[in-house]
N, C-alpha and C positions, 0 to 999 in steps of 0.2 A: 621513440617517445610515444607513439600511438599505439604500441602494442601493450607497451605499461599503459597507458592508460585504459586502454579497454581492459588487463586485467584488474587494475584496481577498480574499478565500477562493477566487473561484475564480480570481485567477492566482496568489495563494500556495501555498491548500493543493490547487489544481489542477493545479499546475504537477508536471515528470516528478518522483521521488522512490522511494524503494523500495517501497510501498507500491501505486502506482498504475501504475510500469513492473511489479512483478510482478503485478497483478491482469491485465494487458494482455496479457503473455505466458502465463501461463493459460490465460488464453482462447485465444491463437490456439494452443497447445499439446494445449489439452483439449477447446474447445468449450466452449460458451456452457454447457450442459446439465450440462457435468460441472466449471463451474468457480461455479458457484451456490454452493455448501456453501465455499468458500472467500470467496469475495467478501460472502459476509455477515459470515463471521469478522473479515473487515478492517475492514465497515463497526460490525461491536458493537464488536472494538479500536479502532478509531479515534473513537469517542462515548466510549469510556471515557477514552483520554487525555485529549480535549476536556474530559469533566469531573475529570480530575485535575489537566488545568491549571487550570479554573476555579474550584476550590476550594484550589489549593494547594498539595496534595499533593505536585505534582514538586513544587515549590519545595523542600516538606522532606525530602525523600527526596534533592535533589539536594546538599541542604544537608552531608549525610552523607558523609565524605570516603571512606572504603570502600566505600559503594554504587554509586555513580557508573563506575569501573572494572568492578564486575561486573554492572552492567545493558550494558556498551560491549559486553564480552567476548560476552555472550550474545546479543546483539543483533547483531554481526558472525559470528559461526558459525551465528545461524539463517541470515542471508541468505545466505550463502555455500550451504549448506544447498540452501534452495530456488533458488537460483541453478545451482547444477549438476543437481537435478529437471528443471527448465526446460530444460535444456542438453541432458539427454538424451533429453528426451520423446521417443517415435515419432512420427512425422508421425500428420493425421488420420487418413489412409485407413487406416496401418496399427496403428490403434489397438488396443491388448493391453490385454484388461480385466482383466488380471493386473495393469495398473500402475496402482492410483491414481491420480486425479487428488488435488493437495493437498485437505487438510479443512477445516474451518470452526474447528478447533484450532489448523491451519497458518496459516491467516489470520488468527487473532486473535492467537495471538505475535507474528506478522512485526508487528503494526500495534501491539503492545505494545512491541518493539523497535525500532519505527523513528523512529529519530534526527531526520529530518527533521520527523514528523507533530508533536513535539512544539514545536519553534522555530517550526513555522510557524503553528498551533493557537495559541500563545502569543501572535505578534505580532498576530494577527488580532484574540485578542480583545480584546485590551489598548488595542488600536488603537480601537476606538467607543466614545462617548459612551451606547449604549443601556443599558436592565439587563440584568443577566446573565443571567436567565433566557429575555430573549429573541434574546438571541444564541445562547445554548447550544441553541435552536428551531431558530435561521436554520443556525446551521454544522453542526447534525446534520443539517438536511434537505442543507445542502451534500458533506457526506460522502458521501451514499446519490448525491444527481447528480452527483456526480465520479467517483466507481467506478462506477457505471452504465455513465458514459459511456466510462469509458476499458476497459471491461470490452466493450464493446458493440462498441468501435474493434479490439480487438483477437482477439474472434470475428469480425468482419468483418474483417480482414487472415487471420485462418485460413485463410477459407473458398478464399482464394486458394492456401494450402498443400497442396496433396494430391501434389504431387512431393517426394518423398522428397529431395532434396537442398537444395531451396529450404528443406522445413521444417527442415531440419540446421541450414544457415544462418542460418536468423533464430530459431529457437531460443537459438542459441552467442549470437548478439548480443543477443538482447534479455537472456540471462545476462549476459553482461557489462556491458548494460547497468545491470543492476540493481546489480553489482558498483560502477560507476564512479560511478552516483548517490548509492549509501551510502560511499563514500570522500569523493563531494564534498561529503556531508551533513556529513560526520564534521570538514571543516576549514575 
C-alpha cells in the first residue's frame, strides 16, 4: 500500500500544474539562491492544503456556494500575477537586485490557490487503505521531493540562460505555461 501510494503522488501530485511549473520557472528566472524563500512558501502551502483536505475543510468550505467563486477569482489573478513576474524576469546575467525574486508569501498563496494541488492532494489520499496520519507523513515528505526536484530541474535549465533572448523566451513560455496548466486545472 505505500509503495502505490508513493507512486500515485508522484505522478499525480508530481505531475506539471501551477504550482510546480511556477516553482520551475523561478528558478530558471531567479536562481536556485533567490528562489529558496518562495519554494518553501509552496511547499508550507502545499502541507497546508494536504491537511485541509485531510480533515475536511475543503469539503466545507467548498460546500459554501459563495465561497467557491471567490477562492476561483483569487486563485486565477494570483497566477496570472506571477505568470507575468515570470514573463518579465531579466535573464540571469543581467540580474537587477532592484527586482525581487517571488517571496515565501508568493509561494504560499499560489500553493493556497491552486486549483490543481487540491484535486490532486484529494485523490491521492482517498485513494489508500493506510491511516491518515500516515499518509499525511508520506505526501508531505512527497511535497518537499517534488518541488525540490522540479525546483532543481529548473535552476538547471537556467544555468543554460545567460543569453538574453533565450531567457526572454523561455521565460514568456514557461508564463504561459503556467497560464495553460491553470486553465487545464480549472476544466
Amino acid at each position: 500500500m505505500l509503495l502505490s501510494l508513493l507512486v500515485a503522488s508522484l505522478l499525480v501530485m508530481g505531475s506539471p500544474g501551477p504550482s510546480t511549473i511556477s516553482v520551475t520557472a523561478v528558478g530558471a528566472a531567479f536562481g536556485l539562491r533567490r528562489s529558496i524563500a518562495y519554494t518553501s512558501g509552496l511547499i508550507a502551502g502545499t502541507v497546508l492544503v494536504l491537511l485541509a483536505v485531510a480533515t475536511g475543510v475543503v469539503a466545507m468550505l467548498l460546500a459554501l456556494p459563495r465561497i467557491a467563486p471567490v477562492l476561483l477569482v483569487a486563485s486565477v489573478g494570483y497566477i496570472l500575477y506571477l505568470a507575468f513576474r515570470i514573463a518579465t524576469a531579466p535573464p540571469l546575467a543581467m540580474h537587477d537586485a532592484s527586482r525581487d525574486a517571488p517571496s515565501f508569501g508568493g509561494g504560499l498563496l499560489l500553493a493556497l490557490a491552486n486549483p490543481k494541488a487540491y484535486v490532486a492532494i484529494a485523490a491521492v489520499f482517498t485513494g489508500s487503505g493506510l491511516p491518515a496520519s500516515v499518509k499525511i507523513v508520506v505526501l508531505a515528505g512527497m511535497v518537499v521531493l517534488i518541488h525540490g526536484a522540479w525546483l532543481a530541474a529548473g535552476t538547471a535549465f537556467g544555468r543554460v540562460l545567460r543569453d538574453p533572448m533565450w531567457s526572454r523566451r523561455v521565460n514568456v513560455w514557461l508564463a504561459a505555461a503556467l497560464v495553460a496548466v491553470t486553465v487545464y486545472s480549472l476544466t
